[in-house]
BAFI-3210 file (N, C-alpha, C; in Angstrom, 3 decimals, decimal comma, padded with zeros to 6 digits):
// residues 254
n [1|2|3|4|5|6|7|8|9|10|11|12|13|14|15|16|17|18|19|20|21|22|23|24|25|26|27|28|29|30|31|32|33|34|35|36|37|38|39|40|41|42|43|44|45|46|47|48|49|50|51|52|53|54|55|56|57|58|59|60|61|62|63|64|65|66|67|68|69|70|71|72|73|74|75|76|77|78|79|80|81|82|83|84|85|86|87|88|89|90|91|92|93|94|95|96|97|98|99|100|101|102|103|104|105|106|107|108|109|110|111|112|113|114|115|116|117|118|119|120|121|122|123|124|125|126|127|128|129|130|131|132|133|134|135|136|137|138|139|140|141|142|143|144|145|146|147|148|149|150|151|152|153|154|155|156|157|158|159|160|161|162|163|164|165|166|167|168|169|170|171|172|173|174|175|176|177|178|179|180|181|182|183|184|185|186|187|188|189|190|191|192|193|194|195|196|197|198|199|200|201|202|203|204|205|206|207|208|209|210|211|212|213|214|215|216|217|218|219|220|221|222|223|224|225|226|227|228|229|230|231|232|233|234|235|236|237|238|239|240|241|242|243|244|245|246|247|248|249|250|251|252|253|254]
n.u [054,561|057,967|061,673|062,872|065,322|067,333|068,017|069,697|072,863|073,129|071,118|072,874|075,460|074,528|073,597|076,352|077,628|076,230|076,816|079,623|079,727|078,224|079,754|081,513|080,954|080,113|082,768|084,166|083,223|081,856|080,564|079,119|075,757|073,889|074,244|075,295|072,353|071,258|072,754|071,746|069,022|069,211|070,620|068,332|066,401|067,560|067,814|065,536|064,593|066,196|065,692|062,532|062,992|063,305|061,470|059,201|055,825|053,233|051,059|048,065|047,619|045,875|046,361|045,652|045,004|044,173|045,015|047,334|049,297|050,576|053,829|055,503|055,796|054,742|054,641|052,472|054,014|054,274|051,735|051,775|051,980|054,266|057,551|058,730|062,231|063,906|063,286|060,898|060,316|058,085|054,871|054,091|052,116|053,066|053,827|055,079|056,734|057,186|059,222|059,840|062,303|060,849|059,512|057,982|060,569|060,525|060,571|057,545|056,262|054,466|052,759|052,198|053,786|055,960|059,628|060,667|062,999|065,842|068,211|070,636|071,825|074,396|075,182|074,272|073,622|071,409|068,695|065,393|063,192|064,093|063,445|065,174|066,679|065,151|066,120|069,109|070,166|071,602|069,924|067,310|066,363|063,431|061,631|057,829|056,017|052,476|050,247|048,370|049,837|050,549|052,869|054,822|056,287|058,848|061,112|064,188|064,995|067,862|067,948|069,173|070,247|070,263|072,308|072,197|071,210|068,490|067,509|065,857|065,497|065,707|066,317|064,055|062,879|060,126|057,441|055,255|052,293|052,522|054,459|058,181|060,279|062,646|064,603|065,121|067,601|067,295|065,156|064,102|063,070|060,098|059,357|056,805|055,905|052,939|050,422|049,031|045,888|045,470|043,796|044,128|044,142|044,598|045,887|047,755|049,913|049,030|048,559|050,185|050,192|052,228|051,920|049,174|047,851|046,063|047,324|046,556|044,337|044,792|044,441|042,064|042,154|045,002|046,917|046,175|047,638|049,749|048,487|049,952|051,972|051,140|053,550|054,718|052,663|052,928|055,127|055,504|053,228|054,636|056,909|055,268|054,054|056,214|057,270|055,173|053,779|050,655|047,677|046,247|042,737|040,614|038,856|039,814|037,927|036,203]
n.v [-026,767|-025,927|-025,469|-023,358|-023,575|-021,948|-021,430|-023,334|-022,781|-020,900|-021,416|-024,207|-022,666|-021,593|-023,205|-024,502|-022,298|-021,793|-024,585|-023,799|-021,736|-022,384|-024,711|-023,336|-021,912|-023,987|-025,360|-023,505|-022,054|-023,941|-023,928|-021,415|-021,191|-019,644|-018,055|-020,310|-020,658|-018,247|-017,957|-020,445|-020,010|-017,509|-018,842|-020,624|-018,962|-017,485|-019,597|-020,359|-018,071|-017,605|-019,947|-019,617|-017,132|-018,243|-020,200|-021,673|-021,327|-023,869|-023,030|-022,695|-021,084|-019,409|-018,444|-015,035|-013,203|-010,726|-009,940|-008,365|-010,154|-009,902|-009,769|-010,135|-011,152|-008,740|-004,954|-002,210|000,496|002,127|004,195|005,401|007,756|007,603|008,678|006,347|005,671|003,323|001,341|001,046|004,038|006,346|007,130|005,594|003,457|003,209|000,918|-000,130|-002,473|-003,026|-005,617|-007,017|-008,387|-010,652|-011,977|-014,179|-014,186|-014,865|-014,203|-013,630|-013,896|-011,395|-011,450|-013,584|-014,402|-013,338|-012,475|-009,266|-007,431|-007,691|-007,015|-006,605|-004,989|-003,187|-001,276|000,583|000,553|001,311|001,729|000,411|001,729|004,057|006,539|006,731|004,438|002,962|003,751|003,822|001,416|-001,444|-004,117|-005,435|-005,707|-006,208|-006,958|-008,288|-009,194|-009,490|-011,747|-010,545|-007,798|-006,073|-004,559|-005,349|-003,677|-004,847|-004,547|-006,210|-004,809|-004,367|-004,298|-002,369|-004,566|-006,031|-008,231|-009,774|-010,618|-012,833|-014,536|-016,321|-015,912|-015,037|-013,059|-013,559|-015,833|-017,978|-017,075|-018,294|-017,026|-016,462|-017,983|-018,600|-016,100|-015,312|-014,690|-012,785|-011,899|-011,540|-008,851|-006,509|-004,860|-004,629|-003,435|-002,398|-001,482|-000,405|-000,052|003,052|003,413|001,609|-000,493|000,013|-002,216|-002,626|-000,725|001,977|001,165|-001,118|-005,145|-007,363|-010,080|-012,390|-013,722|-014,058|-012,004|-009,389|-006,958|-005,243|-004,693|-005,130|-002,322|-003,001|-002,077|-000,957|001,652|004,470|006,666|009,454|012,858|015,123|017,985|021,119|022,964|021,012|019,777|021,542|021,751|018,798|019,959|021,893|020,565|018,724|020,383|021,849|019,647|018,406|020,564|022,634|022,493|025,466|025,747|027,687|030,164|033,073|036,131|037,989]
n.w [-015,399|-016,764|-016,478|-018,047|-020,815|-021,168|-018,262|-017,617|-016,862|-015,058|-013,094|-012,657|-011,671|-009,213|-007,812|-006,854|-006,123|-003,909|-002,660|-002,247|-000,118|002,121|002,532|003,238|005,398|007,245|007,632|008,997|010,431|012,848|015,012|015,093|015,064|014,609|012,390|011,150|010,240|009,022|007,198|005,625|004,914|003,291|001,106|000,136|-000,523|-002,584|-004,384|-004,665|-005,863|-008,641|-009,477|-009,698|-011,677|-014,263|-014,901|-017,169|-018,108|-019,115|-021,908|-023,634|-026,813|-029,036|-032,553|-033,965|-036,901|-036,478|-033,887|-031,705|-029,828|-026,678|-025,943|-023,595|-020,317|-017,388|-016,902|-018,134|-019,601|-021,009|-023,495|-026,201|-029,224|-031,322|-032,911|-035,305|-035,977|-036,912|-039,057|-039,736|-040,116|-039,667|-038,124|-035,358|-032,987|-030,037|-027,208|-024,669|-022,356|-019,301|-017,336|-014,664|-012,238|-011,231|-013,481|-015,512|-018,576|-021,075|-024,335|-026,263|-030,079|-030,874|-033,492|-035,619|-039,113|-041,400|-041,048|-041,382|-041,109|-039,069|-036,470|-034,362|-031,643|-029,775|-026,953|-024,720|-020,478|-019,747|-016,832|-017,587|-017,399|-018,258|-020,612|-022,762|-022,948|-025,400|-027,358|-027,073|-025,549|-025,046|-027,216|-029,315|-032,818|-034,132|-037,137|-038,214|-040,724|-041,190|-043,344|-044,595|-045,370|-043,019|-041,192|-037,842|-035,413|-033,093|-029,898|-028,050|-024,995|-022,889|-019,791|-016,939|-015,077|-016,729|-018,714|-020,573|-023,956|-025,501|-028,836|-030,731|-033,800|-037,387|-040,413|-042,574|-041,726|-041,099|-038,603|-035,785|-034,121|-030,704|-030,415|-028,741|-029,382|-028,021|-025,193|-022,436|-019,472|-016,410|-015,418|-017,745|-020,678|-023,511|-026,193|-028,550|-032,051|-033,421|-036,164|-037,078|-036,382|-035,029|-032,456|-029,534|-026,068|-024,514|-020,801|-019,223|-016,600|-016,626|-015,577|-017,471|-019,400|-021,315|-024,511|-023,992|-022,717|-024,854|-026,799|-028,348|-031,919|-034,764|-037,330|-039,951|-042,699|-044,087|-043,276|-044,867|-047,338|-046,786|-047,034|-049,930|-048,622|-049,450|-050,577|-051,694|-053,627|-054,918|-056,442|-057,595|-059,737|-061,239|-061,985|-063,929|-065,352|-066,914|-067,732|-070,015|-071,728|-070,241|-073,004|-073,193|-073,407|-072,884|-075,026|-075,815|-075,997|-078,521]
ca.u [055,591|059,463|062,434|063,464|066,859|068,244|068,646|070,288|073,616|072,514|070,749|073,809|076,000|073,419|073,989|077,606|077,949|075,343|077,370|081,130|079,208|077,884|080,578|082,802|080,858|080,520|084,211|085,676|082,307|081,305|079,490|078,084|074,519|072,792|075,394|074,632|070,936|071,342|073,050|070,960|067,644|069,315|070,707|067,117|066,210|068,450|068,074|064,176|064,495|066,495|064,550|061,407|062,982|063,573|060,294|058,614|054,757|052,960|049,929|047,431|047,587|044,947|046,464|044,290|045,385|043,632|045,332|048,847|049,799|051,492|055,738|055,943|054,778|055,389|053,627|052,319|054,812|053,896|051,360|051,681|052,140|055,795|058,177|059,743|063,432|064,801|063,293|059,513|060,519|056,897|054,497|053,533|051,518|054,004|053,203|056,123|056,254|058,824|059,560|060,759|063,142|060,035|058,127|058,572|061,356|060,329|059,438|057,088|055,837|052,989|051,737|052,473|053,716|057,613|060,365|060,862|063,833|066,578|069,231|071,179|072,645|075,238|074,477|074,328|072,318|070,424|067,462|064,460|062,333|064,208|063,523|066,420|066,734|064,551|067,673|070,729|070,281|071,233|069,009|067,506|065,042|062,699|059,736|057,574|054,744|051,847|050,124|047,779|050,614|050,548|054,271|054,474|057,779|059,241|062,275|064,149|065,806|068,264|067,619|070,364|070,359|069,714|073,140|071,991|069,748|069,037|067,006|066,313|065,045|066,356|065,268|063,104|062,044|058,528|057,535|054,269|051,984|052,760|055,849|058,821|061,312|064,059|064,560|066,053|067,988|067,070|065,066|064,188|061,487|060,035|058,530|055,883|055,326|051,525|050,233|048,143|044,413|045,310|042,567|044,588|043,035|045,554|045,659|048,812|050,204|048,286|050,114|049,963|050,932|053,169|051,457|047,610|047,134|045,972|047,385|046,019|043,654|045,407|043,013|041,511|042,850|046,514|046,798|046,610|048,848|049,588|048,033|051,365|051,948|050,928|054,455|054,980|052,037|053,151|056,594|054,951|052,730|055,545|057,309|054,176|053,412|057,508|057,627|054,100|052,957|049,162|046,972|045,043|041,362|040,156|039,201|039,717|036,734|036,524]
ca.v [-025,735|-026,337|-024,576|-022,639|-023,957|-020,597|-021,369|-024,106|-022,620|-020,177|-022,783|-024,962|-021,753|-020,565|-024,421|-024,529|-021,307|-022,334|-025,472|-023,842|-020,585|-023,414|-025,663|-022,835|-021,158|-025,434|-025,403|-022,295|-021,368|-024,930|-023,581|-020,412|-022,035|-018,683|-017,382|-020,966|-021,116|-017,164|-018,296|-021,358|-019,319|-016,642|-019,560|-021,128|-017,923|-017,225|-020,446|-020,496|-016,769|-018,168|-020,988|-019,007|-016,206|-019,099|-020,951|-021,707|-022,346|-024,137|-022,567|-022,900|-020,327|-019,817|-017,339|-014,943|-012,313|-009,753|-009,386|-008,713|-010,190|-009,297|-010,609|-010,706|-010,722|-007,354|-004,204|-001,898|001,395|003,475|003,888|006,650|007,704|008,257|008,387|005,019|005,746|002,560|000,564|001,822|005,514|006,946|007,373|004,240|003,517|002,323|-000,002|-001,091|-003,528|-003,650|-006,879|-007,029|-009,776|-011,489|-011,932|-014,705|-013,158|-015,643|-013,434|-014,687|-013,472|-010,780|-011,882|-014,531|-014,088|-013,619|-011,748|-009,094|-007,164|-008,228|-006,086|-006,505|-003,174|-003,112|-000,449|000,839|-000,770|002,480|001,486|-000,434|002,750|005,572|007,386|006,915|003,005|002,193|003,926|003,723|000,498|-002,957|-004,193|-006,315|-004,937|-007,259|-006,860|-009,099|-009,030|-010,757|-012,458|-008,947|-007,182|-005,173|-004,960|-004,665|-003,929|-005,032|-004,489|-006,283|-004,345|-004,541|-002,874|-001,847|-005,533|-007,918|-008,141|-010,833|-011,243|-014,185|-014,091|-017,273|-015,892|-014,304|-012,596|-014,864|-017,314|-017,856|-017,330|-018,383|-015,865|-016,805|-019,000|-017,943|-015,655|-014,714|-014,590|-011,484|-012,388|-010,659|-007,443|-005,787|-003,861|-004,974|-002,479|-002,623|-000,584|-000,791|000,892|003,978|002,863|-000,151|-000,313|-000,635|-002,478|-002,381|000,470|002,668|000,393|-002,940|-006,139|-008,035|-012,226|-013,187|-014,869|-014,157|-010,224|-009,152|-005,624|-004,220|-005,201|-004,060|-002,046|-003,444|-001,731|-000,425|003,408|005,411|007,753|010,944|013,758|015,991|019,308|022,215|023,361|019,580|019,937|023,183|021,258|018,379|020,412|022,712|019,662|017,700|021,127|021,640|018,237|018,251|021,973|022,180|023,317|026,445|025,465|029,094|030,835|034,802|037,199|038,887]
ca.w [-015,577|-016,352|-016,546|-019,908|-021,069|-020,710|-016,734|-017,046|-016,743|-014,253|-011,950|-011,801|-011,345|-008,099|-006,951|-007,214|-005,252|-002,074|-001,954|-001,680|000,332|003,045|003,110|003,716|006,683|008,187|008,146|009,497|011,607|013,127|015,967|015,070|014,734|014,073|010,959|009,873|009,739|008,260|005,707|004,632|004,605|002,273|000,365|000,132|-001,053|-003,599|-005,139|-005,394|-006,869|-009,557|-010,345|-010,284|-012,745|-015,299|-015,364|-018,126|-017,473|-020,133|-022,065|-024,605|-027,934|-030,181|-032,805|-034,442|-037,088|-036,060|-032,993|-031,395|-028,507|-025,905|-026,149|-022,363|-018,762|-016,884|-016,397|-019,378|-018,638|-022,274|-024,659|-027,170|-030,679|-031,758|-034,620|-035,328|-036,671|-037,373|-040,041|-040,542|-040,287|-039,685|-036,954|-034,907|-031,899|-029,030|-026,314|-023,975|-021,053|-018,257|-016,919|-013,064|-012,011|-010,753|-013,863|-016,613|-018,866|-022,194|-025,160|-027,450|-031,031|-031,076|-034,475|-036,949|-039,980|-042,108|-040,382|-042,605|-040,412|-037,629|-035,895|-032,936|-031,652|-028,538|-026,534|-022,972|-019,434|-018,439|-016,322|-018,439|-017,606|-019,158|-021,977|-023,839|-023,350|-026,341|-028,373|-026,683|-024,488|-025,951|-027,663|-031,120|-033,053|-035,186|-038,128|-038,747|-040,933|-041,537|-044,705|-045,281|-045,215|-041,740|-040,257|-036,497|-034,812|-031,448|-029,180|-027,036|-024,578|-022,003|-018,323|-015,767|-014,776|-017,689|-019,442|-022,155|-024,578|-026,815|-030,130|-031,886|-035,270|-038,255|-041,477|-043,641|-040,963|-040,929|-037,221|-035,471|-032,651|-029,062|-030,011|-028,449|-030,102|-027,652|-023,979|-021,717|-018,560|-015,109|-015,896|-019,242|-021,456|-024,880|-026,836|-029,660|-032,808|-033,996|-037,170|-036,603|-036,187|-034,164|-031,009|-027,760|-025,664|-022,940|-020,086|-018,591|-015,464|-016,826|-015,582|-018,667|-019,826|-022,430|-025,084|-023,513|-023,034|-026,450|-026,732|-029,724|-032,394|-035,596|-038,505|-041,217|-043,630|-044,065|-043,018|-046,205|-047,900|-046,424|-047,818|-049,741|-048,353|-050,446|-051,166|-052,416|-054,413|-056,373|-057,274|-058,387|-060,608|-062,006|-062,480|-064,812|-066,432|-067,119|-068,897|-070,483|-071,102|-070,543|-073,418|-072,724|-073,771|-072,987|-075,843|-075,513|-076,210|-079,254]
c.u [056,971|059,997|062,946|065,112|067,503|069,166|069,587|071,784|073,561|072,356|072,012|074,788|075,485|073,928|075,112|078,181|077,500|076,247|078,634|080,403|079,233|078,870|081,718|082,922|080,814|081,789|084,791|084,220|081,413|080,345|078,786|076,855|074,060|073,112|075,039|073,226|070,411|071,486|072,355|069,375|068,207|069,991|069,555|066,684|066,021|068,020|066,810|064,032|064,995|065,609|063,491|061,818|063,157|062,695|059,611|057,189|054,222|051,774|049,623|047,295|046,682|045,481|045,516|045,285|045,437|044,100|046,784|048,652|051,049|053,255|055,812|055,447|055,609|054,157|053,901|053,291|054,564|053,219|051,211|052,399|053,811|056,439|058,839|060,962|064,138|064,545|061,810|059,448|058,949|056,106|053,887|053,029|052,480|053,405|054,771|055,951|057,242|058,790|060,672|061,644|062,241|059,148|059,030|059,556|061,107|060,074|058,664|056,737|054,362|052,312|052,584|052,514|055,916|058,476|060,963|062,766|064,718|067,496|069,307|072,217|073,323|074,910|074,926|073,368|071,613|069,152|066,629|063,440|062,466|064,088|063,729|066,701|066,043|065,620|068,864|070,989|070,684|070,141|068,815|066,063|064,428|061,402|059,272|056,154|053,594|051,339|049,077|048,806|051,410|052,353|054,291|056,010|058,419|060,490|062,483|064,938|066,401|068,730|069,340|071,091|070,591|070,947|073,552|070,961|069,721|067,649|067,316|065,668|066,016|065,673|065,060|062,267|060,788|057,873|055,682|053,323|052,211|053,832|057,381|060,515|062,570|063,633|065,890|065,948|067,777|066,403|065,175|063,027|061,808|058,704|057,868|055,288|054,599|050,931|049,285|046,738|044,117|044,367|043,879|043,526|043,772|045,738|046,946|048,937|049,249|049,246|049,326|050,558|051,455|052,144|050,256|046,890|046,965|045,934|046,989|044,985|044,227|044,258|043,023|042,250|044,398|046,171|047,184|047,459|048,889|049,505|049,723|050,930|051,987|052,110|054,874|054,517|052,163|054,274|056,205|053,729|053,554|056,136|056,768|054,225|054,888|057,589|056,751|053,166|051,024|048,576|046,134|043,677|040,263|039,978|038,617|038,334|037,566|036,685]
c.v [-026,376|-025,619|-024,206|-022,834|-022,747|-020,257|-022,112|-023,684|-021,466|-020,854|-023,356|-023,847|-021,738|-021,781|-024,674|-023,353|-021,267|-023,443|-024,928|-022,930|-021,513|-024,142|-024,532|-022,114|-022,849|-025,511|-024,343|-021,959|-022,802|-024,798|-022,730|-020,768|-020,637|-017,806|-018,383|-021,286|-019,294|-017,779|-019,437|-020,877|-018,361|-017,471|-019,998|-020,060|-017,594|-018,300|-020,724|-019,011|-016,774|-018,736|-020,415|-017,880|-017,310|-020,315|-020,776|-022,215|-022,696|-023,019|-022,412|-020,954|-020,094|-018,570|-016,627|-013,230|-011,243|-009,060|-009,230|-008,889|-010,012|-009,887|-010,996|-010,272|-009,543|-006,157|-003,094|-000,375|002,967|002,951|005,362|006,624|008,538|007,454|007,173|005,367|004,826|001,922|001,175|002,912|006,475|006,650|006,032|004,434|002,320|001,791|-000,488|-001,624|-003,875|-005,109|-006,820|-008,516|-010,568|-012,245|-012,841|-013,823|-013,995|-014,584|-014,202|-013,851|-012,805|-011,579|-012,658|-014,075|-013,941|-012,285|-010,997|-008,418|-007,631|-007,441|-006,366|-005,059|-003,317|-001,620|-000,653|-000,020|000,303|001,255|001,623|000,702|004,004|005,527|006,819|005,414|002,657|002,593|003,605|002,213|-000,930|-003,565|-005,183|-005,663|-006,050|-006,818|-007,711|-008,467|-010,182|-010,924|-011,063|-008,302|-006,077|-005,636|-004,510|-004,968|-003,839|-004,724|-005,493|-005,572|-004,422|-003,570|-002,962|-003,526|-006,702|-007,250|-009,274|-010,662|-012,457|-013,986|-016,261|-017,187|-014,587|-013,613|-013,771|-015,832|-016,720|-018,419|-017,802|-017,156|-016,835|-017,520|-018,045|-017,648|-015,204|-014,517|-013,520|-011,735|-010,962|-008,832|-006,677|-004,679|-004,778|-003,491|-003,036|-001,608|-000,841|000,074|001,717|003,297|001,763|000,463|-000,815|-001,201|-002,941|-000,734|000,808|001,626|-001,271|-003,931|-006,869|-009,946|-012,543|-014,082|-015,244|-013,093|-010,248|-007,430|-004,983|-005,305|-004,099|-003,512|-002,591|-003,168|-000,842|001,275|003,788|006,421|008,684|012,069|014,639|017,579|020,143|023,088|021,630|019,085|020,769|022,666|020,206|018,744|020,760|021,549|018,673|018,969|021,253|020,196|017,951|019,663|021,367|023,090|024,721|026,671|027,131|030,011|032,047|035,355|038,109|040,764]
c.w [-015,566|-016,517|-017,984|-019,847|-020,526|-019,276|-016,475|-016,191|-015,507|-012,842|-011,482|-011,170|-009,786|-007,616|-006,521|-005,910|-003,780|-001,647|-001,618|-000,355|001,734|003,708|003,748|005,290|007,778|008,451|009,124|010,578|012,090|014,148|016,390|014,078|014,134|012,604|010,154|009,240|008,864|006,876|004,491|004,407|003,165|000,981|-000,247|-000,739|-002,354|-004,553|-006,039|-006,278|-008,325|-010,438|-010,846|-011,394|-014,124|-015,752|-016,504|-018,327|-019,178|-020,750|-023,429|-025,376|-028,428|-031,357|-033,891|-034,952|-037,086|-034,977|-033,059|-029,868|-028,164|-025,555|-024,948|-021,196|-018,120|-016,802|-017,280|-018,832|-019,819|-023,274|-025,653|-028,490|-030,625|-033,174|-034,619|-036,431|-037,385|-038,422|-040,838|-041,066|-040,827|-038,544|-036,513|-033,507|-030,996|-027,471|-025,588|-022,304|-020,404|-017,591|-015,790|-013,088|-011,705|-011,735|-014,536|-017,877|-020,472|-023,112|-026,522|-028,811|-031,056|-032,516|-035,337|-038,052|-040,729|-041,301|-041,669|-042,270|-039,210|-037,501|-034,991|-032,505|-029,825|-028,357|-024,961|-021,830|-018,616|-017,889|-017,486|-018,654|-018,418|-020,132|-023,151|-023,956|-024,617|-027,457|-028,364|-025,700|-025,732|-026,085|-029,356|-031,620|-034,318|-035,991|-038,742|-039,416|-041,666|-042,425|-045,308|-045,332|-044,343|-041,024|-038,613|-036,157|-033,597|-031,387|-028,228|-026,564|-023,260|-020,881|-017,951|-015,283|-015,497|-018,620|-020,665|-022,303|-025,513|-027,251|-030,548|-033,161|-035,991|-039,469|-042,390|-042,894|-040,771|-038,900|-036,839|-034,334|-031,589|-029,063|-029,729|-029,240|-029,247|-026,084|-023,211|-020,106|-017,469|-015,211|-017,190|-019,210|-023,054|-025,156|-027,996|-030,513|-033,102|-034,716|-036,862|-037,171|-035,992|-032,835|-030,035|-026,679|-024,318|-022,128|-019,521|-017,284|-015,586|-016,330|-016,753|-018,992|-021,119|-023,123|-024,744|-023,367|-024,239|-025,997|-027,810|-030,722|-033,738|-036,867|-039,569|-042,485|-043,376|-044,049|-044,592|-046,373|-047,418|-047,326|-048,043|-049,039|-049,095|-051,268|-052,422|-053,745|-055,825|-057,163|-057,876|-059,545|-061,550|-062,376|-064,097|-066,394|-067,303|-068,432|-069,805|-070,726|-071,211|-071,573|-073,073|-073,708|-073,877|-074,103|-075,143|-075,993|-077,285|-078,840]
res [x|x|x|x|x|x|x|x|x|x|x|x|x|x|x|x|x|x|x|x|x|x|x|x|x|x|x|x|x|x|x|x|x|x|x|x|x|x|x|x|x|x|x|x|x|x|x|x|x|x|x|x|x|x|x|x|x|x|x|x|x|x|x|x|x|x|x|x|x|x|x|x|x|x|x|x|x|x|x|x|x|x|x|x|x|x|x|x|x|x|x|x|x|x|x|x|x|x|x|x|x|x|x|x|x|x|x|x|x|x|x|x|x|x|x|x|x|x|x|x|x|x|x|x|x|x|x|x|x|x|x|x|x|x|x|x|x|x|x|x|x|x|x|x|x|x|x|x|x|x|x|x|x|x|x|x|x|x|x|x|x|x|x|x|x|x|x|x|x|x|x|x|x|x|x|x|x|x|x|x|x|x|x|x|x|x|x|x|x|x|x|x|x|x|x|x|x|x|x|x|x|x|x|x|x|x|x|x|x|x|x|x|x|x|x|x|x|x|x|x|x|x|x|x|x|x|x|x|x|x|x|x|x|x|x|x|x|x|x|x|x|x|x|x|x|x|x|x|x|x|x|x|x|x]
***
């Protein structure tokens, strides 16, 4: 396991601050022993909480197009069918995954394949759980799809706490599954659009692994056309017959 660049600046920050924090209670409090062994436990603390939010453990891939995996470690918080507004604009099967300060915060690529969409959208820091975060919260929204042509579309989004995100892909780049696309600092959610008659194969409160849960198993074939609605039907008729009258084959009775 090592640390994901992302900390670096972080890490030395957290170091930087234990050493003035320390030196400042050794100077001015030289012989309050119990203030100073307070303070170097919650230093100690602090420093491994850091470190551990910014680890990066290693791990073996195998990717497989059939599936999507899971963007990031955390705990499964929604799965249900809703409208996707932003780029698909039709009904998708959603999957999102909060991510505590405790958990690896890396996100990686559910499925391999060409980035067909990118957006970054400024936005608000409600809490990772509400509602309304998957709209109004900062956030990047990405589509990738893969070589059958199945598009699947993620979020990242930013909680109450996590006031960066970073993204390292764009539209056109050809991305891999499990390699990592973007990392969200202290607390998030990533969400996942999945085409209707994907198998979930993840459960309500699952804890899940970045780049090893397999949350869905997408279908075979591409969801078909929606049947038109019967008023839809009558205007595209009137329309055909309008531009093309139809013969009437019927002969009358003498």
């Amino acid at each position: 396991m090592t640390i994901h660049k992302e900390g670096y600046t972080s890490i030395a920050l957290c170091i930087l601050f234990i050493f003035v924090l320390n030196a400042v209670i050794q100077f001015y409090f030289p012989q309050a022993y119990f203030i100073k062994w307070v303070i170097y436990i919650l230093s100690f603390l602090l420093f491994v909480t850091i470190l551990q939010f910014f680890r990066s453990p290693s791990m073996i891939i195998s990717p497989d197009e059939t599936q999507v995996l899971c963007p990031a470690d955390g705990k499964v918080v929604v799965i249900e069918e809703t409208e996707e507004t932003e780029y698909l604009k039709d009904k998708r099967i959603q999957i999102s995954v909060f991510m505590s300060p405790i958990n690896v915060h890396i996100n990686r690529n559910p499925i391999s394949g060409v980035v067909k969409y990118f957006k970054y959208n400024p936005g608000k820091y409600l809490v990772a759980w509400h509602p309304k975060s998957s709209t109004e919260n900062e956030r990047t929204t990405i589509v990738t799809e893969n070589s059958a042509g199945v598009a699947v579309l993620f979020r990242q989004i930013a909680g109450a706490m996590a006031r960066r995100i970073v993204w390292y892909v764009k539209e056109g780049d050809e991305v891999k599954q499990g390699e990592q696309f973007g990392f969200i600092k202290f607390g998030s959610r990533v969400d996942v659009f999945l085409p209707l008659g994907s198998i979930v194969k993840v459960g309500l409160e699952e804890v899940v692994t970045g780049g090893q849960t397999v949350l869905a198993e997408l279908p075979k074939k591409i969801a078909p056309v929606k049947p038109l609605k019967q008023e839809d039907a009558d205007d595209a008729f009137e329309a055909v017959a309008a531009a093309r009258p139809v013969k009437n084959t019927i002969k009358k009775k003498a």
